[in-house]
C-alpha positions as CSV (number, residue, x, y, z in Angstrom):
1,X,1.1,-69.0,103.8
2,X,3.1,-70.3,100.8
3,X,6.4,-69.1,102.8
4,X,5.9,-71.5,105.7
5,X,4.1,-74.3,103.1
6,X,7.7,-73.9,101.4
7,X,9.5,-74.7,104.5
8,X,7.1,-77.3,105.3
9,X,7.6,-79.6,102.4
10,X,11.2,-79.2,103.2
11,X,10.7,-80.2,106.7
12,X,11.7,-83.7,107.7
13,X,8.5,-84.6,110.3
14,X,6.1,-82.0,108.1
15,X,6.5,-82.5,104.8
16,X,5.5,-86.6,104.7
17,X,2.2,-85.1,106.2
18,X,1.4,-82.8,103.4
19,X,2.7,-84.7,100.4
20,X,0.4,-87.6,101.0
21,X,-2.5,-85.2,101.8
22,X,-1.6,-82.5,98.7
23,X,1.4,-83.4,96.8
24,X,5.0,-81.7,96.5
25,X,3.4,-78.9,94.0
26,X,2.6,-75.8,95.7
27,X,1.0,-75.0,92.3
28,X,-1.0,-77.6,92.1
29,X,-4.6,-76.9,92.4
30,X,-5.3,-78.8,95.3
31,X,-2.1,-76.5,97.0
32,X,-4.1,-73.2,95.9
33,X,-7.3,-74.4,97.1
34,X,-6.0,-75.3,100.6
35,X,-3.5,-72.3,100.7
36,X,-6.2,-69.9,100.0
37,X,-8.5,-71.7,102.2
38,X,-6.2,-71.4,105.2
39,X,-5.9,-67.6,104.5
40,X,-9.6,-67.1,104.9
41,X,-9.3,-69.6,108.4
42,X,-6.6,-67.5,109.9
43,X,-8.3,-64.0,108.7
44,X,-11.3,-65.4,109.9
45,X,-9.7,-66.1,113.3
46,X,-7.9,-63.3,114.0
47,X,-10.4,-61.0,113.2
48,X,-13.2,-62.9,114.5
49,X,-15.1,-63.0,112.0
50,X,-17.6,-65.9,110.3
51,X,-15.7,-66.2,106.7
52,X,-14.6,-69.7,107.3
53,X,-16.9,-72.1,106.9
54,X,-14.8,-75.7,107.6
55,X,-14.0,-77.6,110.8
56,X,-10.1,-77.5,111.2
57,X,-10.2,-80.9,113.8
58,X,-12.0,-82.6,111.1
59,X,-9.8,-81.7,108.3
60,X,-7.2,-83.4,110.1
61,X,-8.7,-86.1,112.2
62,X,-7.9,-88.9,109.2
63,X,-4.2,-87.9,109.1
64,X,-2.4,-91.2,109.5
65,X,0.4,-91.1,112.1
66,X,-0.4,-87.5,112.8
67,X,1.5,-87.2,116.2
68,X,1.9,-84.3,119.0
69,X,6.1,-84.4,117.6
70,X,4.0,-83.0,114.5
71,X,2.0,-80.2,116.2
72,X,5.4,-78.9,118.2
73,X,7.4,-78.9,114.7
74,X,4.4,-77.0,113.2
75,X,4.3,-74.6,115.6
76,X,8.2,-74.0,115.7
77,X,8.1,-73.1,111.8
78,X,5.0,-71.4,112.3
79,X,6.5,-69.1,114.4
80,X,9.9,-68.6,112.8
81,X,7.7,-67.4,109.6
82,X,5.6,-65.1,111.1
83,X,8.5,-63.8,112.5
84,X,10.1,-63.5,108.7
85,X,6.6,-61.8,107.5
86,X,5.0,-59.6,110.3
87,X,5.7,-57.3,112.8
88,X,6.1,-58.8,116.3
89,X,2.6,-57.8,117.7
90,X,1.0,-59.3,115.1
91,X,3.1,-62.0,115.1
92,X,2.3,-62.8,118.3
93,X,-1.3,-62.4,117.8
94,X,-1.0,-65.0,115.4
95,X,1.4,-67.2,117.8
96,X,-1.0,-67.3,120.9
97,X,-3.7,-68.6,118.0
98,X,-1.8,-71.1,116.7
99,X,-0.8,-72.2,120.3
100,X,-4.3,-72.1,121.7
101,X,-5.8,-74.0,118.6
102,X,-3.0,-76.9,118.6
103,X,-3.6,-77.3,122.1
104,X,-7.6,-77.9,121.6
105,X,-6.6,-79.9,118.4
106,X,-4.4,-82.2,120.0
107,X,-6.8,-82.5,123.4
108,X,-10.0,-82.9,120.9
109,X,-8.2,-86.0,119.0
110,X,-6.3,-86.9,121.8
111,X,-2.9,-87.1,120.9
């Protein structure tokens, strides 16, 4: 998580996005919270279990300017990083999440 958070902040279309929601500090305690938070979301998700508690289209649905540009750019350095971190079946078990759940994201807010 704090890998592709890195590379996020230093991403031209990403990192506006998450400065004005968290800052530029991945040690800030907002960071932590949401980093730790989105570890128990993707756990959650890949193992189907009930851990996270949230609503990921809400969490985002106030995101000014939040465009589809966004969600393809996400999912490009979501991808390269898993590729960094895991093997490449779990990787892609990760991928085909990420994909599905951008796709009903994006249709749900209709961008």
């Amino acid at each position: 998580m704090t890998l592709f958070y890195t590379k996020a902040l230093q991403d031209p279309v990403l990192a506006p996005y998450f400065v004005l929601e968290l800052g530029d500090d991945l040690e800030d305690q907002e960071w932590v919270y949401h980093i730790e938070l989105l570890a128990d979301f993707w756990l959650a998700k890949l193992l189907g279990e009930k851990t996270y508690g949230g609503n990921f289209v809400g969490a985002h649905v106030n995101v000014p300017y939040i465009s589809r540009e966004s969600f393809v750019r996400w999912l490009a350095l979501f991808s390269s990083t898993l590729d960094e971190v895991y093997t490449s079946d779990i990787a892609k078990k990760f991928k085909d999440l990420g994909e599905n759940m951008s796709e009903q994201f994006m249709n749900e807010i209709k961008i």
